[in-house]
VOPAGU-2260 file (C-alpha; in pm, 1 decimal, decimal comma):
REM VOPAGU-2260
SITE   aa  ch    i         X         Y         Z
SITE  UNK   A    0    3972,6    -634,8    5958,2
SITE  UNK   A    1    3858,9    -624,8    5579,0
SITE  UNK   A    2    3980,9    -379,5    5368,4
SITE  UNK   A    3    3811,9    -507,3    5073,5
SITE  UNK   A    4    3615,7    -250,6    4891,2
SITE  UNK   A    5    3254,0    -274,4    4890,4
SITE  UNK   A    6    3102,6    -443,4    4575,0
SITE  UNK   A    7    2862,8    -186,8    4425,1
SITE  UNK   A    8    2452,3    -251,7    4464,5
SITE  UNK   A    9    2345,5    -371,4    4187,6
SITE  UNK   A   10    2101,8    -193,8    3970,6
SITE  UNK   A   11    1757,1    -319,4    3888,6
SITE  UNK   A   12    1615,0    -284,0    3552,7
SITE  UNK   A   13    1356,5     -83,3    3536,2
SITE  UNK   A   14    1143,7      46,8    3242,8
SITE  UNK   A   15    1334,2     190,2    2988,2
SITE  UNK   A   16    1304,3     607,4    2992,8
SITE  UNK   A   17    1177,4     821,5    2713,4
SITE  UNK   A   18    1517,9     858,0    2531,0
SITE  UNK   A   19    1574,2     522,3    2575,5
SITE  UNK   A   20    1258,0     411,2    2413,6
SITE  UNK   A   21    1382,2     654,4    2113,7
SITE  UNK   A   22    1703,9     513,1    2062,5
SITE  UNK   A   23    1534,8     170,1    2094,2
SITE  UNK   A   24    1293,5     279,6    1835,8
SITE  UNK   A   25    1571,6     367,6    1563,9
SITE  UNK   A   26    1773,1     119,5    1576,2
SITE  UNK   A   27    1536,5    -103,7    1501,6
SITE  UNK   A   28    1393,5     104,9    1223,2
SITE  UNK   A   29    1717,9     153,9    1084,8
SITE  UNK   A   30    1785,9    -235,9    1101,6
SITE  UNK   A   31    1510,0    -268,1     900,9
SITE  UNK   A   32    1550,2    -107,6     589,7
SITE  UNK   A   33    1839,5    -325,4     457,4
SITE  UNK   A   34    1651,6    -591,2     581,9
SITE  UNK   A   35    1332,1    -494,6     364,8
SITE  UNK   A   36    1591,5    -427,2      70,8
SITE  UNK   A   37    1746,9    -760,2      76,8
SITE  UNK   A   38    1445,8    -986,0     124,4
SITE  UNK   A   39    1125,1    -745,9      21,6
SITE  UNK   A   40     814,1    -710,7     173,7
SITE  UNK   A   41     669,1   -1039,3     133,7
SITE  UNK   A   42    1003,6   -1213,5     245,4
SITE  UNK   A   43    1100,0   -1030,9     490,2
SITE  UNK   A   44    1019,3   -1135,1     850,7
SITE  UNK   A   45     991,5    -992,0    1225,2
SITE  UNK   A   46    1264,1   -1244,7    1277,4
SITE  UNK   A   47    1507,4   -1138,2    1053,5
SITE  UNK   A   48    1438,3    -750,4    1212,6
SITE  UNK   A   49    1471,0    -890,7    1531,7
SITE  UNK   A   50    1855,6   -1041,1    1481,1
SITE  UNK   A   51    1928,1    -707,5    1277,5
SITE  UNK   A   52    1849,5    -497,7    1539,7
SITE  UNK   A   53    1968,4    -744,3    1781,6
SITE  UNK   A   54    1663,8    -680,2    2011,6
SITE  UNK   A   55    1386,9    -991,0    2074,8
SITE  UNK   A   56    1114,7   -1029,7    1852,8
SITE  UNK   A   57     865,7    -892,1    2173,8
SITE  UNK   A   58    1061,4    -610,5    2166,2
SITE  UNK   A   59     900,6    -532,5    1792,8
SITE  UNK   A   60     558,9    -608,1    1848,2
SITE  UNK   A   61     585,6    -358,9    2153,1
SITE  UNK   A   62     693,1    -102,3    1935,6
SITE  UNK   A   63     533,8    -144,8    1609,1
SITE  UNK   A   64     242,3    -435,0    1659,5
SITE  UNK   A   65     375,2    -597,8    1366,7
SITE  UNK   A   66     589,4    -627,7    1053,4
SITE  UNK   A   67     370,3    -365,6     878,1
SITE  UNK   A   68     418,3    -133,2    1148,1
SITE  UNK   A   69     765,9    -131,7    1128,3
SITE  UNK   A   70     768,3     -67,8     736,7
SITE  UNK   A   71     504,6     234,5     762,1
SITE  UNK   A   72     669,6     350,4    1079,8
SITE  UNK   A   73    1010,4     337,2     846,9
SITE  UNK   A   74     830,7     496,4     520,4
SITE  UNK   A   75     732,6     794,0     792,2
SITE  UNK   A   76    1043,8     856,7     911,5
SITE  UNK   A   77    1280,1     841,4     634,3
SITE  UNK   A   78     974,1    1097,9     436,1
SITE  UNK   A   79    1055,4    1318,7     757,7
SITE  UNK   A   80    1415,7    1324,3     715,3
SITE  UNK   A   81    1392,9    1393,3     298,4
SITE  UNK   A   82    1205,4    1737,3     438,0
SITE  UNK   A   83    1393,4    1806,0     721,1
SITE  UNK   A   84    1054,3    1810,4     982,3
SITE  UNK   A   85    1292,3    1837,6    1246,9
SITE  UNK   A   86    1484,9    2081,0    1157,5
SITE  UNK   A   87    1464,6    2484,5    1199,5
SITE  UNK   A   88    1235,5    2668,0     918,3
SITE  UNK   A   89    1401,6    2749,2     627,1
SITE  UNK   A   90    1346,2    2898,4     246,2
SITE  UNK   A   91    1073,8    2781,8      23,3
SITE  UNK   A   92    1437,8    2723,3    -226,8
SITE  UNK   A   93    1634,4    2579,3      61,8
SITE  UNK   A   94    1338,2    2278,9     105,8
SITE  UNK   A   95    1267,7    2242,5    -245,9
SITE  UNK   A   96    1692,1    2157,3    -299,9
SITE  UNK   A   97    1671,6    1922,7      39,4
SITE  UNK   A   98    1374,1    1755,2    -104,2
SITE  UNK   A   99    1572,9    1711,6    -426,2
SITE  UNK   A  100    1850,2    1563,2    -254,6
SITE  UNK   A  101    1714,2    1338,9      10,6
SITE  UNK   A  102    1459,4    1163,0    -267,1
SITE  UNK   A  103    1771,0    1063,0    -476,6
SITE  UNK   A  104    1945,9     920,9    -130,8
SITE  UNK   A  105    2015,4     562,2    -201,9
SITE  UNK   A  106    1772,0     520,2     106,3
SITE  UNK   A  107    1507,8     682,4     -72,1
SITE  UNK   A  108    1558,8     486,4    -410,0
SITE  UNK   A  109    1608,3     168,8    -257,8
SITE  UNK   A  110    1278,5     217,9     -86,2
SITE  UNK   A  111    1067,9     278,4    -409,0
SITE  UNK   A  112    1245,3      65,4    -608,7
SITE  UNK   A  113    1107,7    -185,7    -322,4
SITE  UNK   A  114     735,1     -85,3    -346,1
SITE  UNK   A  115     749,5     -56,2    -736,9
SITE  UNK   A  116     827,0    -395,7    -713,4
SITE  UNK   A  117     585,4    -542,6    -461,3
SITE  UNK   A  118     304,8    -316,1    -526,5
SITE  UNK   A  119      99,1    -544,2    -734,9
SITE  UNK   A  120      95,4    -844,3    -424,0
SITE  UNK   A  121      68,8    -549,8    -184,3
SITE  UNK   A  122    -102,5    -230,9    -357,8
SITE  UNK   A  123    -152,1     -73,9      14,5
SITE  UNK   A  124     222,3     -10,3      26,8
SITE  UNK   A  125     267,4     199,7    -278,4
SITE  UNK   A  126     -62,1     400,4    -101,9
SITE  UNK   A  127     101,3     434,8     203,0
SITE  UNK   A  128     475,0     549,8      31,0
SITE  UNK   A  129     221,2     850,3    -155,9
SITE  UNK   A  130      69,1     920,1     149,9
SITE  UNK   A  131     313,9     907,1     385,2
SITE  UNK   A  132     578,0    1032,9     116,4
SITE  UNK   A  133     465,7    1261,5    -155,0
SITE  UNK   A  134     146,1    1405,6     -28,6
SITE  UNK   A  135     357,6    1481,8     282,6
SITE  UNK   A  136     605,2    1657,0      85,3
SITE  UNK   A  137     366,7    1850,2    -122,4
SITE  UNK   A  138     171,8    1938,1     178,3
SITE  UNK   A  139     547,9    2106,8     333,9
SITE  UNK   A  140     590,1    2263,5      -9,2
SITE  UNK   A  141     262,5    2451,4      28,6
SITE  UNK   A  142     278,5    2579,9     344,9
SITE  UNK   A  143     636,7    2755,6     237,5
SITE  UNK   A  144     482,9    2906,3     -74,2
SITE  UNK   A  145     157,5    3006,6     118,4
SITE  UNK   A  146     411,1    3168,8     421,0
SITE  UNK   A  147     675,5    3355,5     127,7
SITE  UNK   A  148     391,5    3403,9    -136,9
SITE  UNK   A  149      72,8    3449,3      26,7
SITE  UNK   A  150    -242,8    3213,9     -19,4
SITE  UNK   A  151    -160,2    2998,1    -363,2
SITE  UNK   A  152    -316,4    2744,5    -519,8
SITE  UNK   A  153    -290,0    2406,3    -404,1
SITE  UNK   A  154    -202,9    2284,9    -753,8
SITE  UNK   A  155     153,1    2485,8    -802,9
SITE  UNK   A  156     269,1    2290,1    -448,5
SITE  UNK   A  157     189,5    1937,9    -696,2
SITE  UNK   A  158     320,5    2124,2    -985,9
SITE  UNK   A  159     641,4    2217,8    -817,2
SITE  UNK   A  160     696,2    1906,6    -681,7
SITE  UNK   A  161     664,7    1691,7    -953,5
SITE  UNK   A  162     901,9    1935,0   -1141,2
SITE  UNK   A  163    1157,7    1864,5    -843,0
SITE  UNK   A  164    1102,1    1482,1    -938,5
SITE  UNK   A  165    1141,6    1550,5   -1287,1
SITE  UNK   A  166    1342,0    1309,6   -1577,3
SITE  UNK   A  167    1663,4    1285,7   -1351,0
SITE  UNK   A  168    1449,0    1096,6   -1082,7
SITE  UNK   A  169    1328,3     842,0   -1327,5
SITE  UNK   A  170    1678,8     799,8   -1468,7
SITE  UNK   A  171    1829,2     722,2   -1122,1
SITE  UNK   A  172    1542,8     485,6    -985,2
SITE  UNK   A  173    1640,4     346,7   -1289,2
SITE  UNK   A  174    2000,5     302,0   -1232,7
SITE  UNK   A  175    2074,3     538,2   -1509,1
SITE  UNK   A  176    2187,9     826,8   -1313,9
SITE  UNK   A  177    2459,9     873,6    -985,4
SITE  UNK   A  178    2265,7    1035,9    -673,7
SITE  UNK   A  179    2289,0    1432,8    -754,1
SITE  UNK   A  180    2506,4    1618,8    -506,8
SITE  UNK   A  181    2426,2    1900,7    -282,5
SITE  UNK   A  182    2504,1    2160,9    -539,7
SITE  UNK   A  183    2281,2    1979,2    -836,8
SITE  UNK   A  184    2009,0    1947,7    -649,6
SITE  UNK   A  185    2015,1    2322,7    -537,0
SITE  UNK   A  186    2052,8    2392,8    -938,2
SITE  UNK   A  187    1744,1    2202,3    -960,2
SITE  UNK   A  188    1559,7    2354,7    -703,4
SITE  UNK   A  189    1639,3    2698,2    -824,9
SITE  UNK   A  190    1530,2    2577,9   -1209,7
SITE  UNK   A  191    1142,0    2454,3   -1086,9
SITE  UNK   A  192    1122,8    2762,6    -914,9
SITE  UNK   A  193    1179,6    2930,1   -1186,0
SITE  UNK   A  194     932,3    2760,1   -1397,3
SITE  UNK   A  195     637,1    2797,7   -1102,8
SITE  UNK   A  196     721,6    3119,7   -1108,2
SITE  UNK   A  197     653,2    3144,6   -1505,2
SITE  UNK   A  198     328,0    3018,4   -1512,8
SITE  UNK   A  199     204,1    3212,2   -1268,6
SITE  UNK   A  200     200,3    3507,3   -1521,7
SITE  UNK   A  201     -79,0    3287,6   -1658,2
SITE  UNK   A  202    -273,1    3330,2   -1327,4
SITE  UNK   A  203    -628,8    3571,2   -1326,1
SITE  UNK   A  204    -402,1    3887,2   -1173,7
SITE  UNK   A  205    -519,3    3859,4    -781,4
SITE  UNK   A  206    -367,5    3540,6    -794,9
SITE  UNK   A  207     -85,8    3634,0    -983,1
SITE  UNK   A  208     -40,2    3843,1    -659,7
SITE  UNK   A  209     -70,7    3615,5    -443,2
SITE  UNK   A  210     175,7    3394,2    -558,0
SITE  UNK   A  211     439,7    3716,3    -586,8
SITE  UNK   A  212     439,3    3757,7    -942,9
SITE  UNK   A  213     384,5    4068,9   -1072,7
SITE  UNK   A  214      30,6    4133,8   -1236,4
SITE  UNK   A  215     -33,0    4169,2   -1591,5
């Protein structure tokens, strides 16, 4: 009689699930930053994502369509992760210092360093990084002031966010400056604040109000 064990059905393969799909979906995405960073826009190919991300080149064009799918798909997730999207709500302080600290990320740098550079040959990227980047930044920025301040100008969201870029950004995309830590960005967090909340003394006094300073 055989004793031998069994050998074990084998599975089919199926459709990957939704969490699979996911995962699929970052690895390649995180493949293909370096990739971008080493080669540039123009240069780099679906081919070279591919062998990054070790998946086929199908399995991109199912995902993303194209090369340019990938990049904006990339540009909109690393702008989500600067913010924290996915994270719990927090301070209107707390966001600005995370914003500060994920745009001086050498992910972050690397990435407009990239479309600074191939924006003339390909002006829709630098569109797409303000779009998909700052504009979604400032738009986080005013909803926090709106929710801990009441209703506020659009303007002191832009105004507070190009303060959080300031002179230190400009020095480190252009190699002039380490990436701040934790702590330094929260200083500079806490100083734009501060600033916002000067000029708001200049504000007609319902506004001022508004915007939780006190009226005139």
């Amino acid at each position: 009689m055989d004793s031998a064990t069994p050998a074990s059905p084998v599975r089919k393969r199926g459709r990957p699930t939704e969490a699979g799909r996911v995962e699929r979906r970052g690895q390649i995405l995180d493949a293909a930053l370096p990739v971008f960073l080493e080669y540039g826009f123009g240069t780099a190919t679906v081919d070279r994502i591919a062998a990054a991300a070790r998946v086929t080149k199908r399995t991109i064009y199912t995902y993303f369509g194209n090369k340019d799918g990938v990049f904006t798909e990339m540009q909109r997730r690393l702008a989500a992760n600067v913010s924290g999207e996915s994270l719990r709500p927090e301070t209107l302080e707390s966001l600005a210092a995370r914003i500060v600290y994920g745009l001086h990320s050498a992910q972050m740098i690397g990435l407009h360093r990239l479309v600074i550079a191939e924006s003339l040959r390909f002006p829709e990227l630098a569109r797409r990084l303000h779009d998909n980047g700052d504009m979604r930044h400032i738009a986080r920025l005013a909803d926090h002031i709106r929710a801990e301040h009441g209703q506020v100008a659009a303007a002191q969201a832009e105004q507070l966010y190009a303060l959080l870029l300031g002179e230190d950004y400009r020095r480190r995309l252009l190699g002039l400056l380490e990436p701040v830590t934790a702590a330094e960005a929260a200083v500079h967090a806490r100083s734009a604040l501060a600033v916002i909340q000067l000029t708001t003394a200049s504000l007609p006094s319902g506004a001022a109000s508004a915007a939780g300073a006190p009226s005139p």
